[in-house]
N, C-alpha and C positions, 0 to 999 in steps of 0.2 A: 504494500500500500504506500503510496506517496504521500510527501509530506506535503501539504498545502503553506505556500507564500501568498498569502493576499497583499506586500508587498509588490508584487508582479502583475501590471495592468493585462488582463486579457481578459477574453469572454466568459470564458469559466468564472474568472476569478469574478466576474461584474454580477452573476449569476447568484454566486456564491451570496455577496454581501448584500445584493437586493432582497433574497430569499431571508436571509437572516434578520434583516431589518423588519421584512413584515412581520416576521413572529415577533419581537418586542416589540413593534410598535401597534399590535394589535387591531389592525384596523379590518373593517368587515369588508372593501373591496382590495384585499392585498395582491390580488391575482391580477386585478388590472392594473393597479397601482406601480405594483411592483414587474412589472413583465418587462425580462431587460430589454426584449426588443424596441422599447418603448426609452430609451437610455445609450446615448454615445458614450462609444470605450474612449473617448477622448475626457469627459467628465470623469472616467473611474478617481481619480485623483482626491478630488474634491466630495465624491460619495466614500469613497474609502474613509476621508477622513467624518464625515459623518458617522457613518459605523464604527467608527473605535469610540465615537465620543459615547451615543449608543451603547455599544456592550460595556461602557464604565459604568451606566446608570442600573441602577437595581430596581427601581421604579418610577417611571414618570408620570407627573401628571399630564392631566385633559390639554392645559396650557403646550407643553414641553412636546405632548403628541402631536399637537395642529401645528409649532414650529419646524418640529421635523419632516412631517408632510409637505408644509409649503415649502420649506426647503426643497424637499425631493423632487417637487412640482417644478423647480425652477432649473431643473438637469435634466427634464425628458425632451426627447424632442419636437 
């Protein structure tokens, strides 16, 4: 099994962190939200760093979910 670098910008890896973001970030339309086809590997960067801030949170609020959404909102294309 290979060791995952979500430092390394690719599709996988875009796949990866979009997936995982919609599970903490709990929202009921994660599949449209989250569908990287919907997301240029040119942003992974800038979503990557989203996801780390993300997995440091243990719980967000209602507030901290709608900022991370519209964040996300502003990298699709």
């Amino acid at each position: 099994m290979k060791s995952l670098n979500l430092d390394v910008k690719s599709e996988e890896n875009l796949t990866i962190v979009l997936k995982e973001m919609g599970k903490k970030l709990q929202v009921a339309n994660a599949d449209s939200l989250m569908n990287p086809d919907d997301y240029k590997l040119e942003s992974y960067d800038e979503l990557k760093s989203l996801y780390d801030l993300l997995v440091t949170k243990e719980k967000l609020t209602v507030s901290e979910t709608h900022a991370f959404i519209d964040e996300l909102r502003k990298h699709r294309k």
